[in-house]
SETI-10560 format. One record per atom (N, C-alpha, C): x, y, z. Coordinates in pm, whole numbers, plus 50000, padded with zeros to 5 digits. Example, Ala and Ser with C-alpha at 12.3 -4.5 7.8 and 13.67 -1.06 7.14 Angstrom:
2
513194943150780512304955050780513204967050780512854977550708513674989450714512905000350787
END
This chain:
528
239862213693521238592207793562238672192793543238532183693655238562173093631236672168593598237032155993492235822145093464235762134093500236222130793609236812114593649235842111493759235562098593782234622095193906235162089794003234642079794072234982070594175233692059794171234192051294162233022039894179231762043894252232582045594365230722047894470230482061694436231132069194390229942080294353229312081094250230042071994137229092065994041227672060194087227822049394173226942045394242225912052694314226082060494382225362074694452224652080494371225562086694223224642093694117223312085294094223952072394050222942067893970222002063194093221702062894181220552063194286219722075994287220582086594297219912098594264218912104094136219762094994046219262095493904217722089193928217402079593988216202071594023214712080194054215782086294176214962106794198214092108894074215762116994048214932125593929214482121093819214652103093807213652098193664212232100293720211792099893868210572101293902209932111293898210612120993918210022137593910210092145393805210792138193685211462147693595210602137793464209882141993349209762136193222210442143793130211632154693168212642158493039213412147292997213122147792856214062137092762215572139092793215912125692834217662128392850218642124492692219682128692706220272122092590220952108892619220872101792523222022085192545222812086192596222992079092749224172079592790225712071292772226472077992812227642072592753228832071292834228192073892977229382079393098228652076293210228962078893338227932078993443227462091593469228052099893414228142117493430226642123693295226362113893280225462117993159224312121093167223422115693310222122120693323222222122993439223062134393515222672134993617221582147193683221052148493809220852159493793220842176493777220112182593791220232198393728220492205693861221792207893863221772216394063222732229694018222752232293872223792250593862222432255193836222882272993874222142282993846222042288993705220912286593628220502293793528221722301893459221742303593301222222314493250221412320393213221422335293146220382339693076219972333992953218752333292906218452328292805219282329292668219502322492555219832328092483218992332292353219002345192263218102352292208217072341392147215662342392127214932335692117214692317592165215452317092245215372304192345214222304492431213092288292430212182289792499211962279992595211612282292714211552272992780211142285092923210452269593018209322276593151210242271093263209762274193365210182273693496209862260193523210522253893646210412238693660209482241693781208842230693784207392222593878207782213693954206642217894100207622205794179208062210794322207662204894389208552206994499209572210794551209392223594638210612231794653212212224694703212092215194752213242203594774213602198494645213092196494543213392191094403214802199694343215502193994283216932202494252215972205094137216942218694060216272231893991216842225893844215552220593755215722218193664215962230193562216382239693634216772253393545217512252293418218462241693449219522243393317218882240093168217552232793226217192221293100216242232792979216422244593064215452256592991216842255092830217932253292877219102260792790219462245492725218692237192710219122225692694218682219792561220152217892448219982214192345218512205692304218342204792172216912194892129217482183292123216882168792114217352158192121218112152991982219082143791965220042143091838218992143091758219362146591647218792141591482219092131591428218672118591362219592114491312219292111491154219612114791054219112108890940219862101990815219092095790724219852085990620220112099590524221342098290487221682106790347222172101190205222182101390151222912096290047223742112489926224642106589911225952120989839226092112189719225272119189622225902118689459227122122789405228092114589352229102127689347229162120689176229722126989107229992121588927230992108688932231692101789069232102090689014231912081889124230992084889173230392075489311229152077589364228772072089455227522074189545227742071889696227862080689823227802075389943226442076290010226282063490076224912059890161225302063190317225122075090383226032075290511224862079490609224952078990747224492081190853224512093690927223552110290888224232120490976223422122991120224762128791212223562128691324223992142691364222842150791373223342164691426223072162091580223972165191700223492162091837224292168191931223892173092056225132168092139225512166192280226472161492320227292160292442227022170092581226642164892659226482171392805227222169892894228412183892932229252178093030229252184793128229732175093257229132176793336230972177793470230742183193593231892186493649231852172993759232882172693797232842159993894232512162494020231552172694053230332167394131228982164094092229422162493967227722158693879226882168493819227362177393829226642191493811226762196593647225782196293594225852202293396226272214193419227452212893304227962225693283227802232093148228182223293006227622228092904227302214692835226602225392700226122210692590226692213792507227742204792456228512208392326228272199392224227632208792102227062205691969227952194291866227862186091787228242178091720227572175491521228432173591455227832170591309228742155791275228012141891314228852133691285228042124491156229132117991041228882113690957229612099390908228662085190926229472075990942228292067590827229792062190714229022054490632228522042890599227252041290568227092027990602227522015390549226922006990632227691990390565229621991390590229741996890680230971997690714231821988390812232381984790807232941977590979233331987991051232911987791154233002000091215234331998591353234391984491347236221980891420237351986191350236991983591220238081989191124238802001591074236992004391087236662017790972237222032491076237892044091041238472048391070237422063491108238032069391257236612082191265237692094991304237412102291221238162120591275237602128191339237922134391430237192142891486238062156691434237222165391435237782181791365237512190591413238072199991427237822214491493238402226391429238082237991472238602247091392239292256791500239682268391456240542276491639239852286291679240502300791664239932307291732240832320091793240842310091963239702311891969238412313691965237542309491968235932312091945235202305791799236082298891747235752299191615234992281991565233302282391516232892269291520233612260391405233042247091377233832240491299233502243391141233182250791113232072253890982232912253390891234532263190941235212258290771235402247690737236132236990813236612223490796235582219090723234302218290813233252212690725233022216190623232602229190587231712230690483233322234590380234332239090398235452239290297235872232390247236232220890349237382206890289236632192290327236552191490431235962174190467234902171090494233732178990483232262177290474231882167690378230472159090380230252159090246229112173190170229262179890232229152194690147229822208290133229622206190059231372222690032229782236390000230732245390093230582258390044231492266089963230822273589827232082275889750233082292789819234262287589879234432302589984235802306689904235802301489758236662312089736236142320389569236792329489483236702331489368234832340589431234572338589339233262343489344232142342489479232252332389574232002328689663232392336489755233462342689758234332348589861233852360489870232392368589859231702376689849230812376990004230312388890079229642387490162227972383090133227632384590003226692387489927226262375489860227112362289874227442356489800226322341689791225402338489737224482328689798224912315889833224542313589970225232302190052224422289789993224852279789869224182270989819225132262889841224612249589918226022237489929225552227689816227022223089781227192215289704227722202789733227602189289700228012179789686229452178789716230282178589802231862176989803232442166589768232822167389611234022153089561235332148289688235722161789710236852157189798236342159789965235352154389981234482145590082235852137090144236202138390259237152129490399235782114590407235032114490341233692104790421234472093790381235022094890239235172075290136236302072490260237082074890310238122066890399237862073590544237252081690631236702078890721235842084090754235012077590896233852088690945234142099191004233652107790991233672122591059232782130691149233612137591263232522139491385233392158991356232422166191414233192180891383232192185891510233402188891560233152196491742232892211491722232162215991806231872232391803232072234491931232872236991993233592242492150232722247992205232042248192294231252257992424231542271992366230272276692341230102294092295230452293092167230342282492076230792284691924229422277791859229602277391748228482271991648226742271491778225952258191822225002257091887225552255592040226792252692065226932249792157226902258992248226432253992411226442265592504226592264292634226782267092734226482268092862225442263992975225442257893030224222256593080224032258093229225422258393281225732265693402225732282093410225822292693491226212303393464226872308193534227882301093612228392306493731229522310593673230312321993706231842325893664232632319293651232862312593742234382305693782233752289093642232582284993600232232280293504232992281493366232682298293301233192301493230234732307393218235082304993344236402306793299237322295793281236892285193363237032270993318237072263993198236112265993112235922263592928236642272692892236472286892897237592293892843238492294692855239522285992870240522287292902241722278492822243132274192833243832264892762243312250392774243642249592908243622236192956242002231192988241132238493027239752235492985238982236592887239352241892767239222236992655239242224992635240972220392629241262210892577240532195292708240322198092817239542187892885238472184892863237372197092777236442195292762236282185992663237352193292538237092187192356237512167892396238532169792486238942154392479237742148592565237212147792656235972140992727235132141592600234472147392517233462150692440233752134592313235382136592304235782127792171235092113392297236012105892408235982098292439234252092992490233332103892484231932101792512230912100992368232092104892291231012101892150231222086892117232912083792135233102070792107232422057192195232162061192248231522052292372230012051992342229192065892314227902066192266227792053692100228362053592068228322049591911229142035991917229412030892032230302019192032231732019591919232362029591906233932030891833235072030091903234912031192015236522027092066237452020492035236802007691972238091999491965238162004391775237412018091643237842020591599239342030491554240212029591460241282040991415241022047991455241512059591564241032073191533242022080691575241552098391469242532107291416242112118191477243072127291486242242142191516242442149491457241732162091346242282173291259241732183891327242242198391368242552210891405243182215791302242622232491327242922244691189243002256691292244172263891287244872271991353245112272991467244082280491552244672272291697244032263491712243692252491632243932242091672245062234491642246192241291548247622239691613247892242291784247152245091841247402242991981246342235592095245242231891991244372226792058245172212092032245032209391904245222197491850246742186391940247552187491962248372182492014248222180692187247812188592254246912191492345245672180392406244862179992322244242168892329244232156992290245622156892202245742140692187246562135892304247272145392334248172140392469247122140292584246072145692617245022143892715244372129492709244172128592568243682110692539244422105792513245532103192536246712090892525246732088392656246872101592795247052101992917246112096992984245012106992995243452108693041242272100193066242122102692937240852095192877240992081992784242632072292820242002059692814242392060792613242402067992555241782064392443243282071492324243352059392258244762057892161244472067792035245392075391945245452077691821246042074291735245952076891604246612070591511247302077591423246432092291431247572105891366247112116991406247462131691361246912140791423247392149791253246572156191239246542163791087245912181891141247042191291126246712197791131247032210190996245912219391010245642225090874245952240590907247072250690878247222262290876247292266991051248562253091081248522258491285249582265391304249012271291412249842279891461250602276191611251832266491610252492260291738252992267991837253262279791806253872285391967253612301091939252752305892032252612318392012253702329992054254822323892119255902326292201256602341292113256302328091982257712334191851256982345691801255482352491807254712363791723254672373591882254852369692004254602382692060255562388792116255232405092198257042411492203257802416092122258962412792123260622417692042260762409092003260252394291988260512382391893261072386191788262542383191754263342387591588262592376791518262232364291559262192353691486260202353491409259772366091424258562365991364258782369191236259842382291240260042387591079261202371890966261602368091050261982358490958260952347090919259922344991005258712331090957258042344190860257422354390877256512358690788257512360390636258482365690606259562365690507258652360090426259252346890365258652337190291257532339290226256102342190318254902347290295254662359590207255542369290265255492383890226255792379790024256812375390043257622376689941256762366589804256342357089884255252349189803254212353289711253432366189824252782374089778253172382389675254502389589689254672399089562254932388589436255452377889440255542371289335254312367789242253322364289363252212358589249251402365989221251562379389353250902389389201251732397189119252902398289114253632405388996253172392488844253402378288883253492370788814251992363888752251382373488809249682367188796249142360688647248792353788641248182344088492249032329888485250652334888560251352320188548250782309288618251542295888627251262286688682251392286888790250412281888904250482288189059252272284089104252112297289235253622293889262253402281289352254852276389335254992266989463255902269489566256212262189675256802262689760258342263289719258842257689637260192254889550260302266889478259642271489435259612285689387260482296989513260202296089583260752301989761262072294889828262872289989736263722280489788265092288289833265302301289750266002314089769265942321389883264532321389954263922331390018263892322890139263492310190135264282305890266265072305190304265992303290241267542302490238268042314990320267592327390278267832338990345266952342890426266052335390431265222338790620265782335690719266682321390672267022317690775268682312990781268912324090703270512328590713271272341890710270652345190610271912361890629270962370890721269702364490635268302376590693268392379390856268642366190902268852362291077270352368391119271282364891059272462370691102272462384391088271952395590995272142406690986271082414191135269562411191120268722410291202268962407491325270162403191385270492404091502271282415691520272312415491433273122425691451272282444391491271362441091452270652453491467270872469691412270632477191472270222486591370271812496291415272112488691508273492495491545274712496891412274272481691344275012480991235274172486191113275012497291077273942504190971274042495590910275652494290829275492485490685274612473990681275092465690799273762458490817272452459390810271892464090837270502471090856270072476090729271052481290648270452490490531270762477490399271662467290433271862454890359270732450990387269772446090477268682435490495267782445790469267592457390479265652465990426266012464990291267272467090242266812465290084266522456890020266952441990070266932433590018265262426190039264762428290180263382425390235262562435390074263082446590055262462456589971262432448389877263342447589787263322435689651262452424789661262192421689795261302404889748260432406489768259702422489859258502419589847257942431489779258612438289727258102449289616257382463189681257882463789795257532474489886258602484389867258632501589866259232510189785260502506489933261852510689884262732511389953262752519990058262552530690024262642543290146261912537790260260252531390277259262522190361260022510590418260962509990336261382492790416262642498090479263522509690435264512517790524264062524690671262832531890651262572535290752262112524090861261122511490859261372502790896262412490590955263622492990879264462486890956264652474790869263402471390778263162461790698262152448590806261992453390924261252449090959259692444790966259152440790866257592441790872256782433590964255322441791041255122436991117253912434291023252882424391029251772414190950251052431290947250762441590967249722450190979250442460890846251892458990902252212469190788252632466490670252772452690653252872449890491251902451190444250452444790497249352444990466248782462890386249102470890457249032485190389249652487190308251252487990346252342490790240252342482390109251712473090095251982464889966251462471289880250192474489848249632482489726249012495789807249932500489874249392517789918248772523589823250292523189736249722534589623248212532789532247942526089526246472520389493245372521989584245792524389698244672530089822244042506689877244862501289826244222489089848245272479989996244632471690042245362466590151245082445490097246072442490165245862426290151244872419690246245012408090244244622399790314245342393890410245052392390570245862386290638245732372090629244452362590619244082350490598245022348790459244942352890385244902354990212245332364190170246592368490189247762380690158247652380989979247242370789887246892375689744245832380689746245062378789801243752383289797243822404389868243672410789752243592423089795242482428789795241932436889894240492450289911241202465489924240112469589959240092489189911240172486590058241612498990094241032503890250240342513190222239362507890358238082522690332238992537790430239732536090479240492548590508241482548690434241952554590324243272550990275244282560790316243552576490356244402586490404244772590290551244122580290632244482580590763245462575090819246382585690915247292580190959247672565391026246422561591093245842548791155245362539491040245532525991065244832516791013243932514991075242442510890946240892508091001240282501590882241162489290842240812480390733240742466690797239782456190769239842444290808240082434490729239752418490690240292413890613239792410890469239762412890425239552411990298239392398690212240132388590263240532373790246239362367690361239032370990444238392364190532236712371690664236912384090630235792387890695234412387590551234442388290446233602386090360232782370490378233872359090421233092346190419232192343590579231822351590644231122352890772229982351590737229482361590644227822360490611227602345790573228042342690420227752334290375227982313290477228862316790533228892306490632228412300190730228022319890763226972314490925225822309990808225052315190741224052308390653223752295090611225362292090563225452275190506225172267790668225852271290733225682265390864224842261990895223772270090918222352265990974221432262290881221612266290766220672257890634221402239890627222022237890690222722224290706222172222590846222482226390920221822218591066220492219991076219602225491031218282228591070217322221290954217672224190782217292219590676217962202790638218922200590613219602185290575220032176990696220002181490819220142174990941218762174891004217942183191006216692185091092217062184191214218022192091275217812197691396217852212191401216472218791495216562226791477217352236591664217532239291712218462242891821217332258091815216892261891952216782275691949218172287691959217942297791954219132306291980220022310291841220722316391848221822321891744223062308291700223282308991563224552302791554225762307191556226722305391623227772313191617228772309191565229082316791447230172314691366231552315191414231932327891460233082327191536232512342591647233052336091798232032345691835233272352991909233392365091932234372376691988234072374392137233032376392174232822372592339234062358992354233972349492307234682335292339236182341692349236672348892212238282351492206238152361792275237702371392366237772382492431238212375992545237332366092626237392359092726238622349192791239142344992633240042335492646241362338192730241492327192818243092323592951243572316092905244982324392888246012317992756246572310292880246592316893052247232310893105248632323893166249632315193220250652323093265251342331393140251542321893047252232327892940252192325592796252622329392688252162326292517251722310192517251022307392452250872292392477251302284892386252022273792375252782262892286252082250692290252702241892153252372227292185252822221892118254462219292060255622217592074255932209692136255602214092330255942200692366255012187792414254212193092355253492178292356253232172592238253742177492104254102172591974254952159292004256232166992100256872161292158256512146092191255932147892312255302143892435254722127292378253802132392223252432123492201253192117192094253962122692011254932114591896256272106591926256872110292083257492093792201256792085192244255092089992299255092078192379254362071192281253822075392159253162063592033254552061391893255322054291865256162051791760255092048491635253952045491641253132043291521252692059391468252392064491575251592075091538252312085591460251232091191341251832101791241251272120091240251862123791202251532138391166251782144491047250492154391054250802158690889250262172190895250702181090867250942196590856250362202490700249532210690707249222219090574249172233390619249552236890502249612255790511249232258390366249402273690379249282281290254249902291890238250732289290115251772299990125251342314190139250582317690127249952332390123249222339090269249362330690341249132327490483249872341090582249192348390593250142361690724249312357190828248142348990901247862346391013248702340691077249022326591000249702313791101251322311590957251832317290942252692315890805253672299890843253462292390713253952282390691255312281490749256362289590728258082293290763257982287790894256882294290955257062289591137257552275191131256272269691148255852255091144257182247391075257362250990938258882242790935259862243490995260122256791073261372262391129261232249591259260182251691341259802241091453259952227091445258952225991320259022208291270260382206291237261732213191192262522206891182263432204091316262812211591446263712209191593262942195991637262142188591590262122175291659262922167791644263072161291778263892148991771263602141291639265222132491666265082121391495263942109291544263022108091621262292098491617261242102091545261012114991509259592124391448260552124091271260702111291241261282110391081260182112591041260752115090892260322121790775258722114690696259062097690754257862087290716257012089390844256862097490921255762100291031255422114491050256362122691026256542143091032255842145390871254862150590862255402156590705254832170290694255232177690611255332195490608254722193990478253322199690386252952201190302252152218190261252862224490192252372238290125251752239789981250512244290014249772248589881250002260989812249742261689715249312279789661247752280289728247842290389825246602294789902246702300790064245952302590068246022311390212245852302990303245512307690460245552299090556243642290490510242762294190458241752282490418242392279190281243242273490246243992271390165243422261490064242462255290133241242240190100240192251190000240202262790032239212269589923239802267289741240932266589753241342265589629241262247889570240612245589427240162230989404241682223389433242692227789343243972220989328244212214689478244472225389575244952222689712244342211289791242892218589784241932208989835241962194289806241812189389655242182178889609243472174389676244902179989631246502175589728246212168289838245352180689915245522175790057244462165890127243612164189983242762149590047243382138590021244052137389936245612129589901246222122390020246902133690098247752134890160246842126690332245802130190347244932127990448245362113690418244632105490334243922090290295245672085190323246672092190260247502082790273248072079990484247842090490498247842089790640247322081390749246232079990721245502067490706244732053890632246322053490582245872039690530246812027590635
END
């Protein structure tokens, strides 16, 4: 989907616009484009649940102010101030958002925004992130409310309960002291929505490459609303937004006109290539993970593990483990050399990892690890163990344990933050992470990568940096990948611009204080 104009139809719009300032007293939002107030000519979606709004007035020649029924409330904007025990920030939040529109002028959706910029700042200088989270379907709520908000929800230890009361707190390791922060909610996620309803609409946003056209127009129209262009700016993505994230910085290096300065992504997942199929090379990235897991809970009370702790276990992921693992099952000795040894590291009974092949696929370690206990892991959070509620069925019918518990409490924090400490209130549902969006989703022809535009965006900028976080306990997006990859870049992606950083923690790995703290570390130095 292109967003691009042409002079005279710029010109054209905004004559038209003249129209409908005469016929129309709906409040528009600040514009920031020429595409920003134009008029309403798609057909209606259905409402969404408790959304209110009447039929438009007016002359049957008048284009059909239908969409404006589905049409966000006007920004919020308010003064905040964040106490924390060794500071005070005075910052600016604005809950609001973005209307985009197709290049015949026509609104297609309004995509929601939480941006936070502090004051008395130079704002040429001063540095702005934009953040997202993946998904598919999934709004920005962890980033925010986990790691770079200035309010944390507590989502792990006791928190990590469905039950659990969603009270935000003050975030010390707040991203605000070194830059401002804007956190995107993708079309069909958090408030954001649709405002067209035509098919070929939604398959457009849902999709790879309209995604990523949308999120990058959205960055280059906030910067323009708020006069930042000529500020630093970064982009952070969390899982697929390992594939969003590279994606759209190469769209705004290309596209949209508009430079970066790093790209920070948190628990991504770069090429889906290597997890689907007969891929050999999945059981060697999860390895590492698996084995992580039996350690720190055989070893539970010690000092968290680290990555160096695994220095063995890489070694043989991505050496004998791979050489035997090809050889296949043709070669017994082979075969019965690598299940036992997979058996030893991750404490799964031998006979299970023989009949297997020693192959584990993310579903069946997850059972096999503490069978005998009737308990299953976590795929987000493989330490993190629950009760399967089937334990005697031949089928698995357990979910996650590490990560479907923090749904309640999130969608909650969510909207007690946008509606209560932002004062905007949005009609309709918030959507945390919504299944319609990842049901929908067009990966396209084939697994989708972004690799090469890691590539792509780290040649054509020599300044620009990257910085990678995981968690070792991670079976969604497992850390092993990501290094295996990060180490096939070219030598221009050195070590003072590439960097690979692993916590003790799962893929929200920021739930844990230690990590969280590391990796706000690791951010600031990125941009300094």
């Amino acid at each position: 989907m292109a967003f691009r104009f042409t002079a005279a139809r710029a010109m054209r719009l905004a004559a038209t616009l003249l129209v409908v300032c005469c016929i129309s007293s709906a409040g528009a939002e600040e514009a920031s484009s020429p595409t920003s107030q134009q008029p309403a000519a798609a057909t209606p979606s259905p409402s969404p649940s408790g959304q209110k709004g009447g039929a438009g007035r007016g002359p049957a020649t008048t284009p059909s102010p239908a969409p404006e029924q589905h049409r966000l409330p006007p920004d919020s904007t308010t003064q905040q101030t964040l106490a924390l025990p060794d500071r005070t920030l005075n910052f600016t939040a604005t809950a609001g958002s973005i209307r985009v529109f197709d290049d015949r002028g026509e609104p297609q959706a309004d995509i929601a925004y939480n941006s936070y910029q502090l004051d008395s700042a130079d704002r040429a200088s001063r540095p702005v992130t934009f953040l997202f989270n993946g998904g598919p379907g999934a709004s920005s709520a962890w980033l925010q409310l986990g790691a770079a908000g200035p309010w944390r929800l507590q989502i792990g230890g006791d928190g990590a309960v469905s039950s659990a009361t969603p009270d935000l707190l003050p975030n010390a390791e707040t991203w605000l002291d070194f830059t401002d922060l804007v956190f995107i909610d993708p079309v069909g996620t958090g408030y954001s929505r649709f405002v067209a309803s035509a098919e070929d609409v939604r398959k457009r946003f849902l999709s790879v490459d309209g995604d990523v056209n949308s999120i990058a127009l959205v960055i280059r129209r906030w910067l323009e609303k708020y006069d930042r262009l000529s500020s630093p700016k970064f982009v952070a993505g969390e899982s697929y937004g390992g594939i969003r994230g590279p994606k759209i910085v190469r769209n705004l290096q290309t596209q949209q006109g508009v430079g970066v300065r790093g790209l920070i992504l948190v628990s991504p997942l770069l090429d889906f290539r290597d997890f689907s199929g007969s891929s050999l090379l999945q059981y060697s990235y999860t390895l590492p993970s698996m084995a992580a897991v039996a350690r720190e809970v055989r070893e539970a009370g010690r000092a968290p593990l680290t990555r160096a702790d695994l220095a063995d276990v890489e070694r043989y992921a991505q050496g004998e483990f791979l050489t035997d693992l090809i050889k296949g099952q043709a070669d017994t000795q082979a075969a019965t050399r690598l299940a036992d040894k997979v058996a030893a590291l991750t404490g799964i009974d031998q006979a299970v990892s023989r009949r297997l092949a020693g192959r584990f696929e993310v579903g069946e370690f997850r059972r096999e690890f503490d069978r005998r206990n009737g308990r299953v892991t976590g795929r987000y959070d493989a330490s993190v163990l629950g009760f399967d509620p089937y334990p005697d069925s031949n089928s698995a019918h357990f979910g996650d344990p590490s990560g479907d518990s923090l749904m309640a409490p999130l969608t909650s924090a969510a909207v007690e933050l946008t509606t209560r400490k932002l004062n905007w209130r949005p009609d309709g549902s918030y959507h945390l992470l919504s299944e319609s969006v990842n049901r929908s989703w067009d990966f396209g022809r084939g697994p989708a990568e972004s690799i090469s535009q890691l590539r792509q965006i780290l040649a054509l900028d020599p300044k620009m940096k990257l910085l990678v976080g995981h968690g070792l306990f991670d079976l969604a997006t497992p850390y092993f990948a990501s290094k295996v990859l990060l180490d096939q870049l070219p030598a221009y992606a050195s070590p003072d611009r590439v960097k690979l950083v692993v916590y003790s923690g799962g893929h929200m790995f920021y739930s844990r204080d230690g990590a969280r703290k590391a990796f706000r570390s690791e951010v600031e130095a990125v941009m300094k």
